[in-house]
FINUMI-545385 format. One line per field, with one value per atom (N, C-alpha, C): residue number from 1; x, y, z; residue in one letter. Coordinates in pm, 1 decimal. Layout:
N
pos: NUM, ...
u: X, ...
v: Y, ...
w: Z, ...
code: A, ...
***
This chain:
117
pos: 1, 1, 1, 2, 2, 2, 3, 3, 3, 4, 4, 4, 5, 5, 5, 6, 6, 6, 7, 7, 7, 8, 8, 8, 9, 9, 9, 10, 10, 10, 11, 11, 11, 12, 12, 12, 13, 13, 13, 14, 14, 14, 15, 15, 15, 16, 16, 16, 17, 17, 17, 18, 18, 18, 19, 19, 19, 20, 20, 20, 21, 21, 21, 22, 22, 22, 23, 23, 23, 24, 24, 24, 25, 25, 25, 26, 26, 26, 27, 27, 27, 28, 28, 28, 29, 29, 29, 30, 30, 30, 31, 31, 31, 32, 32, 32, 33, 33, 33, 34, 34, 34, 35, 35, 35, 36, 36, 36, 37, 37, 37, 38, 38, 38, 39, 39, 39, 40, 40, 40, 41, 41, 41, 42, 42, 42, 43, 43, 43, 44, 44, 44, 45, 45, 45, 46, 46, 46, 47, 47, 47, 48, 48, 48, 49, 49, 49, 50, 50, 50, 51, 51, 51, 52, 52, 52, 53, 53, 53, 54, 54, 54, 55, 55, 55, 56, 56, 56, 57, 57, 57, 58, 58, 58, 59, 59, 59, 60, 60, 60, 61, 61, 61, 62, 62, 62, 63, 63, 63, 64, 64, 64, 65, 65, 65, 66, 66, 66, 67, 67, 67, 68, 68, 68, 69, 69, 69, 70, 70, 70, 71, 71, 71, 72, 72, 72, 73, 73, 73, 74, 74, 74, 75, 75, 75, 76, 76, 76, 77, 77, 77, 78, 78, 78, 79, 79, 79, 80, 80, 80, 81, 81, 81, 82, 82, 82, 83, 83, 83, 84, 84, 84, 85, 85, 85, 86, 86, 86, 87, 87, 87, 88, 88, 88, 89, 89, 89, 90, 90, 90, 91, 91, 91, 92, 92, 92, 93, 93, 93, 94, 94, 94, 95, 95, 95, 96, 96, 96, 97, 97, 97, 98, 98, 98, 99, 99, 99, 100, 100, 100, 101, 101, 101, 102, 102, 102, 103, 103, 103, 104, 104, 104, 105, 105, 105, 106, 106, 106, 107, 107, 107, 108, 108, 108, 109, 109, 109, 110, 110, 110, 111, 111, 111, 112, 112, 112, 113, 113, 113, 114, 114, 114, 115, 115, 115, 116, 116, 116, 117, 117, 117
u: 19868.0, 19823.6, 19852.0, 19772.5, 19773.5, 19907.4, 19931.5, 20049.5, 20008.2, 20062.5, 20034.0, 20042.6, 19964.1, 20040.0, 20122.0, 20187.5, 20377.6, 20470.5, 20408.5, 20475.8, 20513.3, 20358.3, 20374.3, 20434.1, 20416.3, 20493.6, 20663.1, 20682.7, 20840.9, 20898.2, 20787.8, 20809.8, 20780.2, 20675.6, 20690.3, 20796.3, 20856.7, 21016.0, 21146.6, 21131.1, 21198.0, 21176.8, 21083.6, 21084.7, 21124.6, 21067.3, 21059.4, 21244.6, 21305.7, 21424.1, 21502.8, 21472.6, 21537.4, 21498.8, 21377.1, 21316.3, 21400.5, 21490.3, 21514.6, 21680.5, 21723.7, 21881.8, 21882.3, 21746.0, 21767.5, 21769.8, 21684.3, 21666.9, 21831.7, 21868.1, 22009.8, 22081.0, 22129.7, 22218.2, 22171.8, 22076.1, 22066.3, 22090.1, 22040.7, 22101.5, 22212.7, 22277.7, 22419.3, 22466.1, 22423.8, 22494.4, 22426.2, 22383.2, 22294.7, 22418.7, 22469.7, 22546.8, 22717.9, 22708.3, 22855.7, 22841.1, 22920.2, 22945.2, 23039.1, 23007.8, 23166.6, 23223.6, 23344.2, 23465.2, 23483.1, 23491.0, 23523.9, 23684.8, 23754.8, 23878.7, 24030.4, 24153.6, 24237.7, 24225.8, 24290.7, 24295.9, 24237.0, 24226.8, 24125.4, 24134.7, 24208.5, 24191.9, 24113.2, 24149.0, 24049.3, 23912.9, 23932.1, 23755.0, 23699.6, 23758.1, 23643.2, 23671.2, 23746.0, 23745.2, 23614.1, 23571.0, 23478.8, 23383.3, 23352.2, 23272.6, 23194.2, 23277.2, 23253.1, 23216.7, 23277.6, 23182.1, 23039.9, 23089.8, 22925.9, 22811.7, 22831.6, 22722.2, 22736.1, 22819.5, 22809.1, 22676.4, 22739.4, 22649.5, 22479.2, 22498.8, 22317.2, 22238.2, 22337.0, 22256.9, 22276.8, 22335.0, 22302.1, 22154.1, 22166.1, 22034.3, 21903.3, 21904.7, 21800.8, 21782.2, 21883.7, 21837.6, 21789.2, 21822.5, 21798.4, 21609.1, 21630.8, 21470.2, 21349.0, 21411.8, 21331.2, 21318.3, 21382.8, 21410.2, 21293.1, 21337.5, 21230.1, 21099.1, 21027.2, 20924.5, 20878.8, 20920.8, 20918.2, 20880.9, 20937.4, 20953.4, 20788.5, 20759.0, 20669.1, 20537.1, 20539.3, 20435.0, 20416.4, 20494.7, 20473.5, 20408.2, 20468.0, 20391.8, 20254.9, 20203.0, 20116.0, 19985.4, 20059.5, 19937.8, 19928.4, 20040.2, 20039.2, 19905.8, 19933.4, 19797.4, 19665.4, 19652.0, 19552.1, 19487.2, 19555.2, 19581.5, 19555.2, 19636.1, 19658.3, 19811.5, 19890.9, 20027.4, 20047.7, 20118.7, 20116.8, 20071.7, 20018.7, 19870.0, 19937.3, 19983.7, 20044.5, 19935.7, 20014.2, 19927.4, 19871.4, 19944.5, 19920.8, 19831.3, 19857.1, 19780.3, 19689.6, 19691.3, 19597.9, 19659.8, 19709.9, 19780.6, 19826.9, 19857.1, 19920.1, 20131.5, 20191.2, 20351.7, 20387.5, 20460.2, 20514.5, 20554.6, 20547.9, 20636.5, 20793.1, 20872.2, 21008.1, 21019.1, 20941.9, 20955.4, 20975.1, 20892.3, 20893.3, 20996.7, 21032.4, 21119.0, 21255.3, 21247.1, 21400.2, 21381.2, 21267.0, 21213.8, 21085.6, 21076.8, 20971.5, 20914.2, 20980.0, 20889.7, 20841.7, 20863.4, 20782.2, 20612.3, 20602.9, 20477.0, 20403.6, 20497.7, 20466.7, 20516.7, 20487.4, 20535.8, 20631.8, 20707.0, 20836.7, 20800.1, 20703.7, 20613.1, 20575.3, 20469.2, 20451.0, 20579.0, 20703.6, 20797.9, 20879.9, 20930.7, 20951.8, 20871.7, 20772.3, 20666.2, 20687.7, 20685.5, 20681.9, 20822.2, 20910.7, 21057.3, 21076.0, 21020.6, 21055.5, 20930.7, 20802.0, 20819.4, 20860.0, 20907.9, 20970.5, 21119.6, 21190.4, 21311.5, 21252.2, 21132.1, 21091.2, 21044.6, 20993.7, 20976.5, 21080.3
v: -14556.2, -14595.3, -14478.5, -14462.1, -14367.0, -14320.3, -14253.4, -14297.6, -14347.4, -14429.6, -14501.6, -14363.0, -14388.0, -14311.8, -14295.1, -14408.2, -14411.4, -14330.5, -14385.7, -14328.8, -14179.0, -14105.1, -13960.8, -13908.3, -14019.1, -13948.5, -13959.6, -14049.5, -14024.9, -13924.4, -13881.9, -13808.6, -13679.6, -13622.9, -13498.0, -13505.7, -13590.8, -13580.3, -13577.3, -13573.7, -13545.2, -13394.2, -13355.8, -13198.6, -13111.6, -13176.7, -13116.9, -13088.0, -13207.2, -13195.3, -13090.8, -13103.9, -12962.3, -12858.8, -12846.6, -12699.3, -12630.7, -12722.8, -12691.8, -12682.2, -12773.1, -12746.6, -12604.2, -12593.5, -12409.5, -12323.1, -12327.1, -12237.4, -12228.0, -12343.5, -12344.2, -12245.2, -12260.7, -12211.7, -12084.9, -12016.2, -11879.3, -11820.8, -11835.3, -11797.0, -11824.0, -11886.9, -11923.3, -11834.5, -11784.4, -11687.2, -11560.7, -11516.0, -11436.4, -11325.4, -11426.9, -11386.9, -11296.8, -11323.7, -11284.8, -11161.4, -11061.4, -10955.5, -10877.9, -10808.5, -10805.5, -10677.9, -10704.9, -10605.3, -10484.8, -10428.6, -10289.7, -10271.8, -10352.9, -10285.4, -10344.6, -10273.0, -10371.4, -10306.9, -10369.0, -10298.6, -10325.7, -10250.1, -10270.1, -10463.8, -10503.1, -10665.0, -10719.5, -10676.5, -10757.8, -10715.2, -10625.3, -10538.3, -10556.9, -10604.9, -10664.2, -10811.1, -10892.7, -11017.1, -11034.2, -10952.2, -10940.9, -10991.2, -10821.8, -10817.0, -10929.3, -11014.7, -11138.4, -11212.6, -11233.7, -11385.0, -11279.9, -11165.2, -11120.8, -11128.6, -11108.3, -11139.7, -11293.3, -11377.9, -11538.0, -11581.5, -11503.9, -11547.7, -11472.6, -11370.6, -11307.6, -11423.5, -11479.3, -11574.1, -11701.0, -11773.7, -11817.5, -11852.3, -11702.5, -11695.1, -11736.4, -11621.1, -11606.1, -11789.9, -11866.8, -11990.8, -12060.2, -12029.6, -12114.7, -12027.0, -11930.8, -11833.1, -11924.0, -11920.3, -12033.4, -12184.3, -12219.1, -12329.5, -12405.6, -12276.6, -12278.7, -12289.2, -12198.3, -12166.8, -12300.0, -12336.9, -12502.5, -12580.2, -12624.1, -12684.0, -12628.4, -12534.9, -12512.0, -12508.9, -12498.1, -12505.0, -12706.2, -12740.5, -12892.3, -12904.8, -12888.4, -12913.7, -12860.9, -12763.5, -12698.0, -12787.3, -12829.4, -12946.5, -13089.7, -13094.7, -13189.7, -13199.5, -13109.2, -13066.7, -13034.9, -12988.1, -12967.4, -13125.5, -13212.4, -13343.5, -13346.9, -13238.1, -13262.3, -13287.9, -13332.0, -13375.7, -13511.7, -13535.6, -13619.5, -13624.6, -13480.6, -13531.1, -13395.0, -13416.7, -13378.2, -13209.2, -13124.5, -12994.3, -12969.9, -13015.8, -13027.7, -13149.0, -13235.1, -13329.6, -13407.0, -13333.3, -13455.3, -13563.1, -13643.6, -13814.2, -13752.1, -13889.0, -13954.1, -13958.5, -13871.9, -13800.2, -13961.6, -14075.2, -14180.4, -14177.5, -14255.2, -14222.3, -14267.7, -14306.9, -14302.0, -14155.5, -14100.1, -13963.2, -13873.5, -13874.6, -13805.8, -13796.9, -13954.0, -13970.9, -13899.7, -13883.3, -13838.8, -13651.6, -13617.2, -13482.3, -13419.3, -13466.0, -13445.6, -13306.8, -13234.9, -13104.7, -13091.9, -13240.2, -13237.9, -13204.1, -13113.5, -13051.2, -13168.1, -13195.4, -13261.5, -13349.6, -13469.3, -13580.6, -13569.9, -13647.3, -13684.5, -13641.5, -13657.9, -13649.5, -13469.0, -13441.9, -13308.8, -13222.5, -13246.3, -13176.0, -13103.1, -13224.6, -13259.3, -13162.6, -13175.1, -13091.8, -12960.1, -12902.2, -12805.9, -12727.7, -12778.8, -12740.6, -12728.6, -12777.3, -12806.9, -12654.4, -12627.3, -12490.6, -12396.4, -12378.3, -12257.2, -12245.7, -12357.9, -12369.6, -12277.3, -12350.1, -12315.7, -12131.3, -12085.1, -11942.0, -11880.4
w: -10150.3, -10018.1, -9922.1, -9835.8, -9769.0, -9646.7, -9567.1, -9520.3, -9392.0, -9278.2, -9165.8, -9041.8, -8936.0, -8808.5, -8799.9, -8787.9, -8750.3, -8884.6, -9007.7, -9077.5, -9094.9, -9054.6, -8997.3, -8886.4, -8766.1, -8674.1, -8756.0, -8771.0, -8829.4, -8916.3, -9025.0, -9095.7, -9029.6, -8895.7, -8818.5, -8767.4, -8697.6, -8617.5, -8703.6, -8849.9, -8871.6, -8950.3, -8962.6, -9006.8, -8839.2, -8788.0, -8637.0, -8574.6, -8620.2, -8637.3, -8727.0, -8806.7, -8942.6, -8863.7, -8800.0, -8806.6, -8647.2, -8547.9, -8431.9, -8491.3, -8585.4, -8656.7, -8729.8, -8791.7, -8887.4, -8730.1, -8655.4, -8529.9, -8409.8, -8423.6, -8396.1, -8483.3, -8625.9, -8658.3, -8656.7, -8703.0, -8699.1, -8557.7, -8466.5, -8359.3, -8328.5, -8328.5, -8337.2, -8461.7, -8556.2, -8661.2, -8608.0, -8543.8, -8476.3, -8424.3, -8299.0, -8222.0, -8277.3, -8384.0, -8429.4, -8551.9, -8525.1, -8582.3, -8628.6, -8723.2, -8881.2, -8761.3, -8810.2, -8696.2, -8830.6, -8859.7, -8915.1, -8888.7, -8766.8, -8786.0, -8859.6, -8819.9, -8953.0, -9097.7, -9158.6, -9306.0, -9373.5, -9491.6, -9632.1, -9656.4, -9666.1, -9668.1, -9594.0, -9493.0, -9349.1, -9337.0, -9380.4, -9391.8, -9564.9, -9629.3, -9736.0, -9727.5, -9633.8, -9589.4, -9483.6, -9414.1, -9306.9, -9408.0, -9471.4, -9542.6, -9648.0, -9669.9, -9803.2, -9668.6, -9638.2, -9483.7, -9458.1, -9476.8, -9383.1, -9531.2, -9595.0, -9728.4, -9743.2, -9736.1, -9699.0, -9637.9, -9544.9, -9394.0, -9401.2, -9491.8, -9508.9, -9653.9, -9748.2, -9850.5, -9708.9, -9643.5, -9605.0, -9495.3, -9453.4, -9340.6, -9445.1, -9573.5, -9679.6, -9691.5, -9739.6, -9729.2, -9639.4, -9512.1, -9383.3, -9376.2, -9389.6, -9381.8, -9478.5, -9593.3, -9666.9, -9628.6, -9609.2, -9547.3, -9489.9, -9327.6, -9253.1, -9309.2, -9355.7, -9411.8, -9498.9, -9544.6, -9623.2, -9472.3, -9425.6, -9311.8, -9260.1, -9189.1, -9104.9, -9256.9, -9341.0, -9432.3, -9427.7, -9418.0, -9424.2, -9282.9, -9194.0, -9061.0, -9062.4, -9129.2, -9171.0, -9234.1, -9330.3, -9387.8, -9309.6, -9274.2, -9208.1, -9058.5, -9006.2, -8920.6, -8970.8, -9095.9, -9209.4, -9243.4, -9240.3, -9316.0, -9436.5, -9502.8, -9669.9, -9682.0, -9604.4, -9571.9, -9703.1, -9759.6, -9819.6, -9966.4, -10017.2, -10121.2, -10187.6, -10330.4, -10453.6, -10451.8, -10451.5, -10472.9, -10637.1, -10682.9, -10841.3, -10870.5, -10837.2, -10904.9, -10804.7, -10704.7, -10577.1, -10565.8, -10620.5, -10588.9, -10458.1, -10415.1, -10302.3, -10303.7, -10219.8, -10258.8, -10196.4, -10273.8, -10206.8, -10062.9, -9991.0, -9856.6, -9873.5, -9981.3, -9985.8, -10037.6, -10108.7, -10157.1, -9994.3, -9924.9, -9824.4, -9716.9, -9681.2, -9670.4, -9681.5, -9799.0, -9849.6, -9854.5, -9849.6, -9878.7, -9809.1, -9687.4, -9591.7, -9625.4, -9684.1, -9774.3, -9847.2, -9950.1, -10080.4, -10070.6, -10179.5, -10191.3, -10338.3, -10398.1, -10488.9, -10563.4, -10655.3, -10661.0, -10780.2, -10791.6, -10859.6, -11005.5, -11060.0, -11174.8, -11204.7, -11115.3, -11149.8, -11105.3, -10996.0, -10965.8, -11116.5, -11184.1, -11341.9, -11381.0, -11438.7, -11520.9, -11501.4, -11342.5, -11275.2, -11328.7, -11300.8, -11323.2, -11493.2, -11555.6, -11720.1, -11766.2, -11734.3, -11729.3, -11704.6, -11587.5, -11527.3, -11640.9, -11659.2, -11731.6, -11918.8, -11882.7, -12065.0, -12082.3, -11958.3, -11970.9, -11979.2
code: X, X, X, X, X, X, X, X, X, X, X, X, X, X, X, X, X, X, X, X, X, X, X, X, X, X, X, X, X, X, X, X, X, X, X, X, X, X, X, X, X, X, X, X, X, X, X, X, X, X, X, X, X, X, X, X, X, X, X, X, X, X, X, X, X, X, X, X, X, X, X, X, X, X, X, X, X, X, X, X, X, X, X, X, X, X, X, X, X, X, X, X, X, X, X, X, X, X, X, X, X, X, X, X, X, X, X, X, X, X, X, X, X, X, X, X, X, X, X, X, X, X, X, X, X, X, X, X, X, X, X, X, X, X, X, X, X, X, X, X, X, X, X, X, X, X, X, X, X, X, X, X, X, X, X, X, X, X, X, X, X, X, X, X, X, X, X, X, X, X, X, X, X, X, X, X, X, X, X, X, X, X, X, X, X, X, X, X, X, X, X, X, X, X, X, X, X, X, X, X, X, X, X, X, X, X, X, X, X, X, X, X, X, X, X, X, X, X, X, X, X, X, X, X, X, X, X, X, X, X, X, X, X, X, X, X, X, X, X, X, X, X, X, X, X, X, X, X, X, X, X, X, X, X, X, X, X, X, X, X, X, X, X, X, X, X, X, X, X, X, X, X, X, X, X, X, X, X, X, X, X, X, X, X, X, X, X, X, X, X, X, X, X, X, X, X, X, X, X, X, X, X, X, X, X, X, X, X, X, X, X, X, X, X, X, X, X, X, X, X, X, X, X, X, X, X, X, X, X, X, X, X, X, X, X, X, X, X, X, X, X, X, X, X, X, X, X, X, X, X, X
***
């Protein structure tokens, strides 16, 4: 079944939400910068938070990008609709994964190749 108005607006406010929490923290990690001074401890202590903090951005970067690709189809109105298989992505699926590109079924499939190469 297709998904309702409402059901989309809920499901845009909540990507819309993620996408203003990733834009928070990076700027908020934005602002702060590794000190160089202090001793060899403290400066490869910097150092390990500051490579922390760059896989973290790399995730929040992807993240994003998930996020605004959903809003993406979503304005497209292919929001909802399995890239692999065309079906219809449940709305408890979405729900729980407002990024899902694809359904519980081909996700499986998808993942059990990549594992098999």
């Amino acid at each position: 079944m297709p998904l309702t108005k409402k059901q989309l607006d809920e499901l845009k406010q909540l990507l819309l939400q993620e996408r203003n929490e990733i834009l928070r923290g990076v700027r908020k990690g934005a602002t702060g910068e590794a000190s160089m001074s202090g001793d060899l401890v403290d400066q490869s202590t910097d150092l390990s938070e500051r490579e922390m903090e760059l896989e973290l951005a790399e995730h929040d970067r992807e993240r994003l990008l998930q996020v605004e690709e959903a809003l993406h189809r979503m304005a497209e109105n292919v929001y909802g609709v399995c890239l692999e298989s065309g079906e219809e992505i449940p709305y408890e699926r979405l729900k729980a994964v407002p990024t899902a590109k694809y359904t519980v079924r081909c996700q499986e499939m998808l993942e059990r190749r990549r594992y098999l190469q």
